[in-house]
DRENPA-3360 file (N, C-alpha, C; in nm, 2 decimals, always signed):
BEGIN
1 = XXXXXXXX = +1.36/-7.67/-0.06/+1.30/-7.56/-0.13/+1.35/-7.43/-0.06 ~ +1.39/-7.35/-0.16/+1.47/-7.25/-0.04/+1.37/-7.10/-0.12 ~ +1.37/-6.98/-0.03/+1.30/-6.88/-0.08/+1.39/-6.81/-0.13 ~ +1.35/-6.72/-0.28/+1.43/-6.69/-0.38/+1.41/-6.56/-0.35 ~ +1.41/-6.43/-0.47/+1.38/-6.36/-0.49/+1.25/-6.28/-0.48 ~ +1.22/-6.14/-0.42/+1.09/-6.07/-0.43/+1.06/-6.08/-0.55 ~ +0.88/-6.13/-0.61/+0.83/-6.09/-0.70/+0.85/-5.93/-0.76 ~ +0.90/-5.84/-0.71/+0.92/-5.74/-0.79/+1.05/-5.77/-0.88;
9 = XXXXXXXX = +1.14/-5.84/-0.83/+1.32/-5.86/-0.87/+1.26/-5.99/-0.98 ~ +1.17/-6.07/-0.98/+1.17/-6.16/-1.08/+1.07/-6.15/-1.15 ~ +0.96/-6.06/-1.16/+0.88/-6.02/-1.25/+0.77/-6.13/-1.24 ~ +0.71/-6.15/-1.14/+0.64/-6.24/-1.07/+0.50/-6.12/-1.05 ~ +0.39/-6.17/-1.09/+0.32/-6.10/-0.99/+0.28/-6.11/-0.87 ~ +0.25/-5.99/-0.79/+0.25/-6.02/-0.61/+0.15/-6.07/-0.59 ~ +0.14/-6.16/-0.46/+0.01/-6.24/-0.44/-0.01/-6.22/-0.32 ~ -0.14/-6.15/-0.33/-0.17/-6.08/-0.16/-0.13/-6.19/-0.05;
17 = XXXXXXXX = -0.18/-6.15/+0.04/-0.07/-6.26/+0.16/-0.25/-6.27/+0.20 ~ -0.22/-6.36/+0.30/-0.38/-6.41/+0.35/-0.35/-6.45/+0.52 ~ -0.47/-6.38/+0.61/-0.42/-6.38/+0.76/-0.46/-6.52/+0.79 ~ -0.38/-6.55/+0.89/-0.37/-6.71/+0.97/-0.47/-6.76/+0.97 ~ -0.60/-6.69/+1.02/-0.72/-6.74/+1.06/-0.77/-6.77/+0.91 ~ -0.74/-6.73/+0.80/-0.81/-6.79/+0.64/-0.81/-6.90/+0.63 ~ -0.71/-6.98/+0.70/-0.65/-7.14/+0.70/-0.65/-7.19/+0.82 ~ -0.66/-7.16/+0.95/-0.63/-7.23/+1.04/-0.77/-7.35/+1.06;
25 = XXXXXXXX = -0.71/-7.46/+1.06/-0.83/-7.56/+1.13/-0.80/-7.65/+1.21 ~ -0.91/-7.72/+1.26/-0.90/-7.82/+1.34/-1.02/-7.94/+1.24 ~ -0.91/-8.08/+1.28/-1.00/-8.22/+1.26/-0.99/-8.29/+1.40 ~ -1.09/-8.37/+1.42/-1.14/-8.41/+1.56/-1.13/-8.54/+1.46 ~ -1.10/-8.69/+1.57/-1.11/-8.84/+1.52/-1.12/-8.91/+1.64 ~ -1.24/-9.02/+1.68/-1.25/-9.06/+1.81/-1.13/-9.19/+1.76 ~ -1.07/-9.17/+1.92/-0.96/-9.33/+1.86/-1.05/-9.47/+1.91 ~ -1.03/-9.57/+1.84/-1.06/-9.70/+1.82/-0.95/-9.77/+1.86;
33 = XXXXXXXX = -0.98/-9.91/+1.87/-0.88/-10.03/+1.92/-0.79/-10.07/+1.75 ~ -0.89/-10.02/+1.67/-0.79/-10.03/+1.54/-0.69/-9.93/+1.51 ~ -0.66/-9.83/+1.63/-0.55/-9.74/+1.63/-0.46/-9.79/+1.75 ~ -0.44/-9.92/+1.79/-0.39/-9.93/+1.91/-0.25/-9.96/+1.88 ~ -0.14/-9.95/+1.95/-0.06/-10.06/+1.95/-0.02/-10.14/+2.07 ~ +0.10/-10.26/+2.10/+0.13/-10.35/+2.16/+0.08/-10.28/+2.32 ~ +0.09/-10.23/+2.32/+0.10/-10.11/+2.46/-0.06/-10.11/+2.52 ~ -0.16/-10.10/+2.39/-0.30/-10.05/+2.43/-0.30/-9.92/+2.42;
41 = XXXXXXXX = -0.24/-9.79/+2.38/-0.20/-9.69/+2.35/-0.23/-9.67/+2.23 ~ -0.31/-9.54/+2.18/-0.30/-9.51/+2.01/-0.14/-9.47/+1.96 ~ -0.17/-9.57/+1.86/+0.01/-9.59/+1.79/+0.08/-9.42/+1.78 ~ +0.18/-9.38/+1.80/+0.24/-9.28/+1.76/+0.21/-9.23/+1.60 ~ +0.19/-9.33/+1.54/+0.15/-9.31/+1.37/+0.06/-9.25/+1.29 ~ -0.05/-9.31/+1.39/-0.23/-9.29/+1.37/-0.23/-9.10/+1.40 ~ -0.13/-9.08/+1.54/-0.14/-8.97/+1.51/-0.04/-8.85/+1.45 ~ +0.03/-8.93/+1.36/+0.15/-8.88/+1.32/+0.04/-8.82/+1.15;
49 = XXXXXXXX = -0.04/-8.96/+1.10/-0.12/-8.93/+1.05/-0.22/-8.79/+1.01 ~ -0.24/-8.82/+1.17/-0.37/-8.71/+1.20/-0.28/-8.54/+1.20 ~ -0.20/-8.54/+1.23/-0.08/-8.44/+1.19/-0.06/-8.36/+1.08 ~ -0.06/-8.52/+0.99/+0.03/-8.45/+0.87/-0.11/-8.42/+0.76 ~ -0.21/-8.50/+0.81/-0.39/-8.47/+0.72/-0.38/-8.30/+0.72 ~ -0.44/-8.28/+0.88/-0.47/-8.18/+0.96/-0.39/-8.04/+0.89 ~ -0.24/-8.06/+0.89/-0.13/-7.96/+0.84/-0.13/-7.97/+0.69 ~ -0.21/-8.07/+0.56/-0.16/-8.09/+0.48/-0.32/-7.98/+0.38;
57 = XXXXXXXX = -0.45/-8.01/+0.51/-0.50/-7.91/+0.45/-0.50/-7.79/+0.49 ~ -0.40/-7.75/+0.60/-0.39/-7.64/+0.57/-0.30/-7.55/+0.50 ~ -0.18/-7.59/+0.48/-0.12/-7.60/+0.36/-0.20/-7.57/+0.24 ~ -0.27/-7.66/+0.15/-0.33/-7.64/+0.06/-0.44/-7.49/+0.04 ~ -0.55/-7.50/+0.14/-0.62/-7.39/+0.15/-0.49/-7.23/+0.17 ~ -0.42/-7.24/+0.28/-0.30/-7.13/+0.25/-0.26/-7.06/+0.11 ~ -0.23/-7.18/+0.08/-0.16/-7.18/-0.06/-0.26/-7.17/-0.18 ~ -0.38/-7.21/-0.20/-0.45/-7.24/-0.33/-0.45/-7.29/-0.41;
65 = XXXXXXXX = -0.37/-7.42/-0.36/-0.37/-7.56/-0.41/-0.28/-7.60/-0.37 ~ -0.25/-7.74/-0.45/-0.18/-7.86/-0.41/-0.03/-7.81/-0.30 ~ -0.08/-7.89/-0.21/+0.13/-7.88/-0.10/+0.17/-8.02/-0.11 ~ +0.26/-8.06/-0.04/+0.32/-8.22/-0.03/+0.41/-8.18/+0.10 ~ +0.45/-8.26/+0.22/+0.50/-8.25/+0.31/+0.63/-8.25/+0.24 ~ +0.70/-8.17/+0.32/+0.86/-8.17/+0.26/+0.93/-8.23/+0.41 ~ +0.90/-8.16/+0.49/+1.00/-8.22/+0.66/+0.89/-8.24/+0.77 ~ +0.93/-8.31/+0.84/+0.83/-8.25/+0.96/+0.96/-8.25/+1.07;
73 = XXXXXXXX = +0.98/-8.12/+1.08/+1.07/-8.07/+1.19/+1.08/-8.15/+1.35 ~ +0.95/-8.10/+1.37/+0.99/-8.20/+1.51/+0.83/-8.25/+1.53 ~ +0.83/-8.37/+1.63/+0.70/-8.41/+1.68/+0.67/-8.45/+1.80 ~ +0.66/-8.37/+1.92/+0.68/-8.45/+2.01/+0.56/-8.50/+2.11 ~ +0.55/-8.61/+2.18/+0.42/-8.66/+2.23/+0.45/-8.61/+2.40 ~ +0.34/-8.60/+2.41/+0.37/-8.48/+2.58/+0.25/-8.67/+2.63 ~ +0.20/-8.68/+2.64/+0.07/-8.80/+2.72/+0.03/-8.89/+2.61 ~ +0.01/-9.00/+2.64/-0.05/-9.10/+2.57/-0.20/-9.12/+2.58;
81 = XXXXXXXX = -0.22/-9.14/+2.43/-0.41/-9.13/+2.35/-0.40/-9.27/+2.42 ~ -0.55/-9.27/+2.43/-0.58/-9.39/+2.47/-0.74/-9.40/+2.40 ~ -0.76/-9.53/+2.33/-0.93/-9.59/+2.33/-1.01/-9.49/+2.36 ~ -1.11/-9.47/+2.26/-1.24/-9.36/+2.34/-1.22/-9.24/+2.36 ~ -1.01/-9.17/+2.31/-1.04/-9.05/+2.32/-1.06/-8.98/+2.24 ~ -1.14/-8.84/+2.22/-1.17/-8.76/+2.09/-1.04/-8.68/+2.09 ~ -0.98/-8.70/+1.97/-0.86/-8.63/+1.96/-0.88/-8.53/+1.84 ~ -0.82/-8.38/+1.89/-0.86/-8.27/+1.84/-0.68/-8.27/+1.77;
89 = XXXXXXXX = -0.68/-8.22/+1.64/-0.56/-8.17/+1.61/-0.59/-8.06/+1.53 ~ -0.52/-7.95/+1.58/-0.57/-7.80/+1.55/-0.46/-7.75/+1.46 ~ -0.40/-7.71/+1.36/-0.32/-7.65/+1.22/-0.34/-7.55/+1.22 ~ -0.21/-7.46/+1.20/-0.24/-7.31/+1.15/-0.10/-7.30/+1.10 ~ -0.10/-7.20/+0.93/+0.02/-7.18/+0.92/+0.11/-7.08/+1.00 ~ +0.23/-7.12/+1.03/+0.31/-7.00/+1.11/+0.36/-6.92/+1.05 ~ +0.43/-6.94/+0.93/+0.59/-6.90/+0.87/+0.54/-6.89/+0.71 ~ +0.57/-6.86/+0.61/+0.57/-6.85/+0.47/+0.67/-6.81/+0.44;
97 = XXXXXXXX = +0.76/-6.90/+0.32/+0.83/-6.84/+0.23/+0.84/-6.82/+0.07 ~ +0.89/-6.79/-0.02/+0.85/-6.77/-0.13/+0.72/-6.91/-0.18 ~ +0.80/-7.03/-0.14/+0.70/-7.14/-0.18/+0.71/-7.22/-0.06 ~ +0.72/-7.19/+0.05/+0.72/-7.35/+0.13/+0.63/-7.27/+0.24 ~ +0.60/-7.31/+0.35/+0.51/-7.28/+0.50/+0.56/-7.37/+0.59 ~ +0.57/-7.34/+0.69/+0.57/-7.40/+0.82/+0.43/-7.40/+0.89 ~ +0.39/-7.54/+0.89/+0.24/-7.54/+0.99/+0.31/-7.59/+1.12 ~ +0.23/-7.52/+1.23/+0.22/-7.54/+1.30/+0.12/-7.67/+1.35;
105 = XXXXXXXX = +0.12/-7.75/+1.40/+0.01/-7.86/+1.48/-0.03/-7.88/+1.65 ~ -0.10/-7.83/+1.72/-0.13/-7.88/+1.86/-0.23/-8.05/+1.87 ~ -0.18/-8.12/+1.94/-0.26/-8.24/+1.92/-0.33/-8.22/+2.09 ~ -0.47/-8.23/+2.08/-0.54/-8.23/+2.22/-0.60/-8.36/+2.24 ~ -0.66/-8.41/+2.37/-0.74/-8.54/+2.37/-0.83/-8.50/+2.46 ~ -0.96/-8.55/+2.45/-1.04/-8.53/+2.56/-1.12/-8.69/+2.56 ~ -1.16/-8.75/+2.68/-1.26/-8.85/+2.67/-1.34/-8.83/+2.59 ~ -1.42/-8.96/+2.51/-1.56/-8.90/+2.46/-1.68/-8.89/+2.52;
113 = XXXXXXXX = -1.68/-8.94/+2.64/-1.79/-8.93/+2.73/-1.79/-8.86/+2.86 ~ -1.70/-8.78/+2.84/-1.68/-8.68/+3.04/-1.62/-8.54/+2.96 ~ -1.71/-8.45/+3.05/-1.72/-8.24/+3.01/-1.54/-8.26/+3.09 ~ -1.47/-8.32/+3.10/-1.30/-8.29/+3.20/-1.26/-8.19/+3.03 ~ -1.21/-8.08/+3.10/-1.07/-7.99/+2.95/-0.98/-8.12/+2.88 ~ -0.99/-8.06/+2.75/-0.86/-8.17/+2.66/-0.72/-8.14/+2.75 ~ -0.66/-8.27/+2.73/-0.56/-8.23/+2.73/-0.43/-8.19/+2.63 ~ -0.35/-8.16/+2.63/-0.23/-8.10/+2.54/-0.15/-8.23/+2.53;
121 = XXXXXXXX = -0.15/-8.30/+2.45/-0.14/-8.45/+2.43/+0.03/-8.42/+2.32 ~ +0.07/-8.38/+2.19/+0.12/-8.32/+2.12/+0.13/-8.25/+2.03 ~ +0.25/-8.19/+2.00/+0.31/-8.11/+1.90/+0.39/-8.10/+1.81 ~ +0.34/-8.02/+1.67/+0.45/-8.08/+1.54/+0.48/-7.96/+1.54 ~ +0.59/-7.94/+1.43/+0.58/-7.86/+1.32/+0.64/-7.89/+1.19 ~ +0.56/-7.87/+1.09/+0.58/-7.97/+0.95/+0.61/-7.82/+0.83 ~ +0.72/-7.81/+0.71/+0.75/-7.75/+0.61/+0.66/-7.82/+0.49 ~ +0.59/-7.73/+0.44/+0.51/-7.83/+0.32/+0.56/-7.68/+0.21;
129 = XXXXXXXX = +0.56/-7.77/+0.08/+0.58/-7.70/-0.05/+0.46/-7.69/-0.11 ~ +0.48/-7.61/-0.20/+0.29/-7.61/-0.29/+0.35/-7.57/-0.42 ~ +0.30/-7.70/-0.47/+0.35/-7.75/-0.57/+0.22/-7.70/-0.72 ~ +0.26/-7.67/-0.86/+0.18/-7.68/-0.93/+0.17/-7.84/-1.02 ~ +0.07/-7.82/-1.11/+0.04/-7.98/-1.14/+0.17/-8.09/-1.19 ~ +0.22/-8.01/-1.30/+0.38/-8.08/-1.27/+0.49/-8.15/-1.16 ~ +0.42/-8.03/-1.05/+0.50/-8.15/-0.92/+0.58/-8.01/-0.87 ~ +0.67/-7.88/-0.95/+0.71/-7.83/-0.94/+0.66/-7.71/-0.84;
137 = XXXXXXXX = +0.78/-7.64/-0.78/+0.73/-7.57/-0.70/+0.66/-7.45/-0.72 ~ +0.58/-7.39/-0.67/+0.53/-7.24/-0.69/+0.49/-7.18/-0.56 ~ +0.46/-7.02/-0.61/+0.44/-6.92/-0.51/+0.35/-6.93/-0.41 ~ +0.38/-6.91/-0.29/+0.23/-6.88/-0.19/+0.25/-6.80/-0.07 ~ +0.08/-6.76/-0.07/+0.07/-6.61/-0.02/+0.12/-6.58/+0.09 ~ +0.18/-6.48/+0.14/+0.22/-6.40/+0.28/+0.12/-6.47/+0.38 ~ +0.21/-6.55/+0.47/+0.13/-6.56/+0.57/+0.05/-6.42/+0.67 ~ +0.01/-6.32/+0.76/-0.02/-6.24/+0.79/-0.08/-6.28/+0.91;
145 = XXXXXXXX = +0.04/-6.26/+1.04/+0.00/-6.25/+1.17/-0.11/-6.20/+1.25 ~ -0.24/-6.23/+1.25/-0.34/-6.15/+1.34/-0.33/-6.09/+1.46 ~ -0.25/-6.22/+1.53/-0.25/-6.18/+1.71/-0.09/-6.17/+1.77 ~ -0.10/-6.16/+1.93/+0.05/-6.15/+1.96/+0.11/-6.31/+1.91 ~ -0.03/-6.39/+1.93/+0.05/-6.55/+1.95/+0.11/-6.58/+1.83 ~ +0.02/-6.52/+1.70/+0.09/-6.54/+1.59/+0.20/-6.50/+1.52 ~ +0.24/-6.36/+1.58/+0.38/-6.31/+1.57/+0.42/-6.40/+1.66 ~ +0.47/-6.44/+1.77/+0.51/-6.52/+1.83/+0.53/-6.60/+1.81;
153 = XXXXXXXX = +0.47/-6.73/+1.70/+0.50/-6.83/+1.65/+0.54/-6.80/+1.50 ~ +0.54/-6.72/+1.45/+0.63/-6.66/+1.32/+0.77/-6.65/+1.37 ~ +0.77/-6.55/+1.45/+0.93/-6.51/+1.46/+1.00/-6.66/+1.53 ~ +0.86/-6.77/+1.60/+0.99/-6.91/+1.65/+1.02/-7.00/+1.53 ~ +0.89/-6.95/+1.43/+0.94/-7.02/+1.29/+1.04/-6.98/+1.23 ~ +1.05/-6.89/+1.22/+1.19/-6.82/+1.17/+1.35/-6.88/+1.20 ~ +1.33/-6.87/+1.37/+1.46/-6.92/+1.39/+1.47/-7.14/+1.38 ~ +1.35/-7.16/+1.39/+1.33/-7.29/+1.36/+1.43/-7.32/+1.17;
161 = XXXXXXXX = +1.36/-7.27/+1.08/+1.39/-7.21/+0.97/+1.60/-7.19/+0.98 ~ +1.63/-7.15/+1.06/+1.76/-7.09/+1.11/+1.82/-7.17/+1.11 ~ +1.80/-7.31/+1.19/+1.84/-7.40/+1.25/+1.83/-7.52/+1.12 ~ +1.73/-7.51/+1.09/+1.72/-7.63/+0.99/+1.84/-7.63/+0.87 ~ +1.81/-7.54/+0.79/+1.91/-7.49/+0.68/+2.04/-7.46/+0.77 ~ +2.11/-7.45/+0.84/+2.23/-7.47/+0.92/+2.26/-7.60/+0.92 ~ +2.18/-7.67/+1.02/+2.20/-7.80/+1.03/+2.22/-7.90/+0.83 ~ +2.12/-7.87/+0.74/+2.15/-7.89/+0.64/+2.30/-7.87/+0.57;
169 = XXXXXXXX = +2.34/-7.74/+0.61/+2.47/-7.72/+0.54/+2.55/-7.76/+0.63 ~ +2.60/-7.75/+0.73/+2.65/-7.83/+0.85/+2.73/-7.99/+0.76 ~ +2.60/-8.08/+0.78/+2.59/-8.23/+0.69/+2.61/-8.22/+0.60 ~ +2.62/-8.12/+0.49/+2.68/-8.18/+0.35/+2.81/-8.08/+0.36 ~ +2.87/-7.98/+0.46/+2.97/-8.01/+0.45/+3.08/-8.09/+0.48 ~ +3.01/-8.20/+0.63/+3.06/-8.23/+0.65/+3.05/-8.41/+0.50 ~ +2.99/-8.42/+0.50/+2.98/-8.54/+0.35/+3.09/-8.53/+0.28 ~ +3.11/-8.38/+0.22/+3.16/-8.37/+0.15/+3.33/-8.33/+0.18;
177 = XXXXXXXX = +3.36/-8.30/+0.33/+3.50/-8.33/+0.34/+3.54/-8.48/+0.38 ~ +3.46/-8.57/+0.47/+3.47/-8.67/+0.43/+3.51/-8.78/+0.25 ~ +3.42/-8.71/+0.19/+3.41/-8.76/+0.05/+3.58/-8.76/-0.01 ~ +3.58/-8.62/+0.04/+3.75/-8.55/+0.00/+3.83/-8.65/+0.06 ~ +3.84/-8.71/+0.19/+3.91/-8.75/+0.23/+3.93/-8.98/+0.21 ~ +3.80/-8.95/+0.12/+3.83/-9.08/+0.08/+3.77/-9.17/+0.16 ~ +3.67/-9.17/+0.25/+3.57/-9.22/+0.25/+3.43/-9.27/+0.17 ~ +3.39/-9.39/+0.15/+3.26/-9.43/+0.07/+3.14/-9.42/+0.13;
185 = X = +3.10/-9.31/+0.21/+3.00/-9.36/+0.30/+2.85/-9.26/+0.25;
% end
């Protein structure tokens, strides 16, 4: 989904932008042994899951309805969840474009039964589109930085943003001189 034209240049009407904090949330899930895997460890999944929930309503509330994950950029696990911990995953959007967002995700853990600080367990960041009922893409509002952190994580969305669509064209040119040169792959 790439961002088009200013609504003034396509005859769109403008749609106020809405500040971070309108959408930012957090969902809390105590882990279970039915989130475990071979290890005794909560599976990488369960909270890949808890990620893409977490970022998918925020997405939606951002937007004013329906999103669908388009990428999830990166994910990375800093400590391993374990049994019994209450795991916090906190969502805020960073980035807005004509129709897509970049949420941000922090994944925390704390015991469920000891006052010890969460720890910083991991981190996403996921591109969702917001889609109308057809499935097709539509407009959503200006994200609107409140604090330093959120300029801060706008302008790293940006060059995140930078890197992706590079990398994208990068791969299909290279496909496509392969293709030329008579490769089936």
């Amino acid at each position: 989904m790439t961002d088009q034209a200013p609504a003034a240049q396509t005859g769109s009407p403008e749609i106020p932008g809405k500040p971070v904090s309108a959408s930012r949330t957090t969902l809390s899930h105590i882990m279970t042994h039915n989130d475990t895997n071979l290890l005794g460890t909560v599976h990488g999944g369960v909270i890949m899951k808890l990620v893409d929930d977490a970022a998918g309503a925020v997405a939606g509330r951002h937007s004013g309805g329906p999103a669908v994950t388009a990428s999830m950029d990166e994910m990375a696990f800093f400590e391993p969840v374990r049994v019994g911990d209450l795991v916090h995953v906190k969502a805020q959007v960073n980035w807005t474009g004509r129709t897509s967002m970049e949420v941000g995700v922090r994944v925390l853990a704390e015991r469920w039964n000891e006052s010890t600080p969460a720890t910083h367990v991991g981190s996403a960041y996921l591109v969702f589109a917001a889609v109308d009922a057809d499935g097709k893409p539509r407009r959503v509002p200006q994200v609107l930085p409140e604090t330093d952190r959120d300029r801060r994580r706008y302008q790293e969305a940006q060059i995140r943003r930078t890197h992706r669509l590079a990398r994208r064209r990068a791969i299909l040119e290279l496909r496509e001189k392969r293709a030329a040169e008579g490769f089936d792959d």
